[in-house]
C-alpha positions as CSV (number, residue, x, y, z in Angstrom):
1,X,59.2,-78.7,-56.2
2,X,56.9,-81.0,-55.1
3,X,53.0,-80.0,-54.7
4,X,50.3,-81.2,-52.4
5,X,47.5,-82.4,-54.8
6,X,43.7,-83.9,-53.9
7,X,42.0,-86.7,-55.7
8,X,38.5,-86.6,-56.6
9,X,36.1,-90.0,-57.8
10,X,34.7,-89.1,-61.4
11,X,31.4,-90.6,-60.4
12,X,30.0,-89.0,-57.3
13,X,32.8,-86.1,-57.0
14,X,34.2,-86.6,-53.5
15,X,37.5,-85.3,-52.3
16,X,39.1,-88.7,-51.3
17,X,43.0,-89.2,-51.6
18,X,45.5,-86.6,-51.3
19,X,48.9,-87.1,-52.4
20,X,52.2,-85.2,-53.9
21,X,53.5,-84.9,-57.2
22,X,56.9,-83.0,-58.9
23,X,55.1,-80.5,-61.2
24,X,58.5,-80.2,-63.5
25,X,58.8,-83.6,-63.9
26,X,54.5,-84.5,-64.3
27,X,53.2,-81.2,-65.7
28,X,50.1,-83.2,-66.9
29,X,46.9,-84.2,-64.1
30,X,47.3,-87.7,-62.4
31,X,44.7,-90.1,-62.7
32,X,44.6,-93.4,-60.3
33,X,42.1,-96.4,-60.1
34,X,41.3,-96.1,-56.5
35,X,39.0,-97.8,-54.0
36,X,36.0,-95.1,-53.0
37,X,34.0,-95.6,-49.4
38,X,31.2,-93.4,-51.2
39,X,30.6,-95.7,-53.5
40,X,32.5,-98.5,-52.1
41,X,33.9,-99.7,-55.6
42,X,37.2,-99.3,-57.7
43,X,36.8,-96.2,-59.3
44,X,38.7,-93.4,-61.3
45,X,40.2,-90.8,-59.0
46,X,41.6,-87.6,-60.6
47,X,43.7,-84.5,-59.8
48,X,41.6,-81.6,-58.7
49,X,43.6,-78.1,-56.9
């Protein structure tokens, strides 16, 4: 059950991280504080399909 998802930076929008999730057990969108080489800061990194 588990899904290949890609995380996106809020700020400038680029496809960073990819990573898996179980979609019964997380039905909601992840959201991480990750490190961005675009914008080479901590930033919010979201679930996009």
């Amino acid at each position: 059950m588990r899904i290949i998802v890609t995380l996106t930076c809020t700020e400038c929008k680029q496809k960073n991280y990819t990573t898996t999730k179980n979609k019964r057990t997380t039905p909601d969108k992840l959201a991480f504080k990750k490190y961005c080489r675009f914008c080479r800061r901590h930033t919010a990194h979201k679930e996009t399909k």
